[in-house]
VOTOR-232493 format. One record per residue (C-alpha): x, y, z; residue number from 1. Coordinates in Angstrom, 1 decimal, m for minus. Layout:
BEGIN
pt x:X&y:Y&z:Z&num:NUM
...
END
This chain:
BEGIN
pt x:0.0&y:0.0&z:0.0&num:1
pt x:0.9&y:3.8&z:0.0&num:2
pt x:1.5&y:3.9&z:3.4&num:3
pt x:3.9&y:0.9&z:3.5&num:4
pt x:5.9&y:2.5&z:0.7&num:5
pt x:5.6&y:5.7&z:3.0&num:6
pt x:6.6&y:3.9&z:6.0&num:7
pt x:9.7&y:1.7&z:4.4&num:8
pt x:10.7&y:4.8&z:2.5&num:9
pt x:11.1&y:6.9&z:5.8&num:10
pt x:12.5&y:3.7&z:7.6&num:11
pt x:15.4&y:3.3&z:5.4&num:12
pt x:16.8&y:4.6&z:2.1&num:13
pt x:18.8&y:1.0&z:1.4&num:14
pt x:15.3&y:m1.4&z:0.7&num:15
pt x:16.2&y:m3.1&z:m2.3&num:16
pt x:12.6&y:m4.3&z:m3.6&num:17
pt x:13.6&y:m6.7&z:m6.0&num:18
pt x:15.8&y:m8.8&z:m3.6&num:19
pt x:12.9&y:m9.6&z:m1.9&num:20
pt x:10.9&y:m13.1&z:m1.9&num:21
pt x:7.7&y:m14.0&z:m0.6&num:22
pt x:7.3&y:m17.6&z:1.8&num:23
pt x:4.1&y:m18.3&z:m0.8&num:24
pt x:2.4&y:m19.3&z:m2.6&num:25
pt x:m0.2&y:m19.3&z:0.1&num:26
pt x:m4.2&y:m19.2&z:m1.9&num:27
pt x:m6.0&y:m16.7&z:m0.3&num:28
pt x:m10.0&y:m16.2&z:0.2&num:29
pt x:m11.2&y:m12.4&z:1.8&num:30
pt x:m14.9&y:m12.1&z:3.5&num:31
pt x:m16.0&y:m9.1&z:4.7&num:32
pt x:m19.1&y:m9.7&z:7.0&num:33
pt x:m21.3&y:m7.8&z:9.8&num:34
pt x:m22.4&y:m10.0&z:12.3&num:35
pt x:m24.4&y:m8.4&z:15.2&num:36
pt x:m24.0&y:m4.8&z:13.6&num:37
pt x:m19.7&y:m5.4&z:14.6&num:38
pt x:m17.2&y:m5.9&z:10.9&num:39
pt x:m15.3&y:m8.9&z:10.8&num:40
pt x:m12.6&y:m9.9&z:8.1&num:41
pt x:m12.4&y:m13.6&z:7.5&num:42
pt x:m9.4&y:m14.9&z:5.8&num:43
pt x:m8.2&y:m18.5&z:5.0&num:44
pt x:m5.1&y:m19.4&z:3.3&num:45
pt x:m4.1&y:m22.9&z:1.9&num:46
pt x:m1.3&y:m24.0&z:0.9&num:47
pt x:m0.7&y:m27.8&z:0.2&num:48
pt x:m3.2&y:m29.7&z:2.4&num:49
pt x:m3.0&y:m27.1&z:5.4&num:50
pt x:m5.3&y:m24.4&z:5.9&num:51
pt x:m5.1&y:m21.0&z:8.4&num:52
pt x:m8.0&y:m19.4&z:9.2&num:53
pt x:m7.5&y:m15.8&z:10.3&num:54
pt x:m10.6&y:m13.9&z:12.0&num:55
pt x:m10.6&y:m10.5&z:12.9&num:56
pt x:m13.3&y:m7.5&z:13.8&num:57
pt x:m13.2&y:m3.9&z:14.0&num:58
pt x:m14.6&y:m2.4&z:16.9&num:59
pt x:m14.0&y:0.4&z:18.9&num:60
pt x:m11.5&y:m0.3&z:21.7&num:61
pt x:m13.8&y:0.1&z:24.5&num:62
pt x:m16.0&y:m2.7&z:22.9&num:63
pt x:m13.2&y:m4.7&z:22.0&num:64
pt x:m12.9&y:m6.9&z:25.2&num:65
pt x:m16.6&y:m7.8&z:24.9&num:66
pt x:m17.1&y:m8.7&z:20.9&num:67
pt x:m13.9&y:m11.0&z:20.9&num:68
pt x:m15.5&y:m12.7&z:24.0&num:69
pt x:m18.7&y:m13.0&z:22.3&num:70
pt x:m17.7&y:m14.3&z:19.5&num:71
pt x:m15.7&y:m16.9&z:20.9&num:72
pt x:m18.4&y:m18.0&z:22.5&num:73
pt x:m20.6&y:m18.2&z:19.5&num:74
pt x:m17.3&y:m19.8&z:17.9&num:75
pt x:m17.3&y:m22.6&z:20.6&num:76
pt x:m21.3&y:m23.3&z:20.5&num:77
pt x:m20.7&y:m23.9&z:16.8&num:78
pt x:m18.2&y:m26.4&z:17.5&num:79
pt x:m15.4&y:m24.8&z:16.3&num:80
pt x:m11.8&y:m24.8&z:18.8&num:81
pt x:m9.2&y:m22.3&z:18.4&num:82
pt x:m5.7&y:m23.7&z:18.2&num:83
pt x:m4.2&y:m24.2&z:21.3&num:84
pt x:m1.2&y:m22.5&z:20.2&num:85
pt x:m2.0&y:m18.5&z:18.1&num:86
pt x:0.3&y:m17.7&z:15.5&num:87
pt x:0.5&y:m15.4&z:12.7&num:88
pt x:0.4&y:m16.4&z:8.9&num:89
pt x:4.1&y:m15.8&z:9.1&num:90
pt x:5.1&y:m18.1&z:11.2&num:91
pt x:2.4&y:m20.3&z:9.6&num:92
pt x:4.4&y:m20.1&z:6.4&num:93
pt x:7.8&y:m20.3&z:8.2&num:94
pt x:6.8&y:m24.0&z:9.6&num:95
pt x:5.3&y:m25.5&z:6.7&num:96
pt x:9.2&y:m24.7&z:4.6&num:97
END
Protein backbone atom coordinates (compact mmCIF):
# COMPACT_ATOMS: atom_id res chain seq x y z
CA UNK A 1 0.00 0.00 0.00
CA UNK A 2 0.89 3.79 -0.04
CA UNK A 3 1.52 3.94 3.44
CA UNK A 4 3.87 0.89 3.52
CA UNK A 5 5.89 2.53 0.71
CA UNK A 6 5.63 5.72 2.98
CA UNK A 7 6.65 3.93 6.01
CA UNK A 8 9.70 1.66 4.45
CA UNK A 9 10.75 4.75 2.49
CA UNK A 10 11.08 6.89 5.82
CA UNK A 11 12.54 3.68 7.64
CA UNK A 12 15.36 3.28 5.36
CA UNK A 13 16.76 4.61 2.14
CA UNK A 14 18.80 0.96 1.41
CA UNK A 15 15.32 -1.44 0.72
CA UNK A 16 16.20 -3.07 -2.29
CA UNK A 17 12.56 -4.32 -3.56
CA UNK A 18 13.62 -6.66 -6.02
CA UNK A 19 15.83 -8.82 -3.58
CA UNK A 20 12.94 -9.58 -1.93
CA UNK A 21 10.90 -13.09 -1.94
CA UNK A 22 7.67 -13.99 -0.56
CA UNK A 23 7.34 -17.62 1.76
CA UNK A 24 4.13 -18.34 -0.83
CA UNK A 25 2.42 -19.30 -2.58
CA UNK A 26 -0.17 -19.28 0.12
CA UNK A 27 -4.20 -19.25 -1.88
CA UNK A 28 -6.03 -16.75 -0.34
CA UNK A 29 -10.05 -16.15 0.20
CA UNK A 30 -11.18 -12.45 1.78
CA UNK A 31 -14.85 -12.10 3.52
CA UNK A 32 -16.01 -9.08 4.73
CA UNK A 33 -19.06 -9.73 6.99
CA UNK A 34 -21.31 -7.78 9.77
CA UNK A 35 -22.40 -9.96 12.31
CA UNK A 36 -24.36 -8.37 15.21
CA UNK A 37 -24.03 -4.78 13.61
CA UNK A 38 -19.71 -5.44 14.55
CA UNK A 39 -17.23 -5.88 10.86
CA UNK A 40 -15.33 -8.90 10.78
CA UNK A 41 -12.63 -9.89 8.15
CA UNK A 42 -12.42 -13.64 7.55
CA UNK A 43 -9.40 -14.90 5.81
CA UNK A 44 -8.17 -18.54 5.04
CA UNK A 45 -5.13 -19.38 3.30
CA UNK A 46 -4.05 -22.87 1.87
CA UNK A 47 -1.32 -23.97 0.88
CA UNK A 48 -0.73 -27.76 0.20
CA UNK A 49 -3.24 -29.71 2.43
CA UNK A 50 -3.01 -27.06 5.39
CA UNK A 51 -5.29 -24.41 5.92
CA UNK A 52 -5.09 -21.03 8.36
CA UNK A 53 -8.04 -19.39 9.18
CA UNK A 54 -7.52 -15.75 10.31
CA UNK A 55 -10.60 -13.90 12.03
CA UNK A 56 -10.57 -10.51 12.90
CA UNK A 57 -13.35 -7.49 13.76
CA UNK A 58 -13.16 -3.89 13.95
CA UNK A 59 -14.58 -2.41 16.86
CA UNK A 60 -14.03 0.37 18.93
CA UNK A 61 -11.53 -0.33 21.66
CA UNK A 62 -13.85 0.09 24.46
CA UNK A 63 -15.98 -2.72 22.92
CA UNK A 64 -13.20 -4.75 22.05
CA UNK A 65 -12.94 -6.95 25.21
CA UNK A 66 -16.55 -7.75 24.88
CA UNK A 67 -17.07 -8.71 20.89
CA UNK A 68 -13.86 -10.98 20.94
CA UNK A 69 -15.53 -12.69 24.04
CA UNK A 70 -18.72 -12.96 22.27
CA UNK A 71 -17.65 -14.27 19.48
CA UNK A 72 -15.65 -16.86 20.91
CA UNK A 73 -18.42 -18.02 22.54
CA UNK A 74 -20.60 -18.16 19.51
CA UNK A 75 -17.32 -19.83 17.94
CA UNK A 76 -17.28 -22.58 20.65
CA UNK A 77 -21.33 -23.32 20.52
CA UNK A 78 -20.66 -23.92 16.82
CA UNK A 79 -18.20 -26.44 17.48
CA UNK A 80 -15.35 -24.80 16.27
CA UNK A 81 -11.83 -24.77 18.81
CA UNK A 82 -9.23 -22.35 18.40
CA UNK A 83 -5.72 -23.69 18.19
CA UNK A 84 -4.20 -24.16 21.33
CA UNK A 85 -1.22 -22.49 20.23
CA UNK A 86 -2.00 -18.45 18.06
CA UNK A 87 0.27 -17.69 15.54
CA UNK A 88 0.50 -15.36 12.65
CA UNK A 89 0.40 -16.35 8.87
CA UNK A 90 4.09 -15.76 9.06
CA UNK A 91 5.08 -18.15 11.22
CA UNK A 92 2.37 -20.28 9.64
CA UNK A 93 4.36 -20.14 6.36
CA UNK A 94 7.78 -20.29 8.24
CA UNK A 95 6.80 -24.01 9.57
CA UNK A 96 5.27 -25.46 6.67
CA UNK A 97 9.18 -24.73 4.59
Amino acid sequence: SKDQLAFLKDFSKEVDFSKLETFGPAKNKHVELEIDKEDFVIERFTKSKNVFLEISHRTTDSKSAEVSSSFRMDLKKAGIELCKKQMSKSDWLLELE
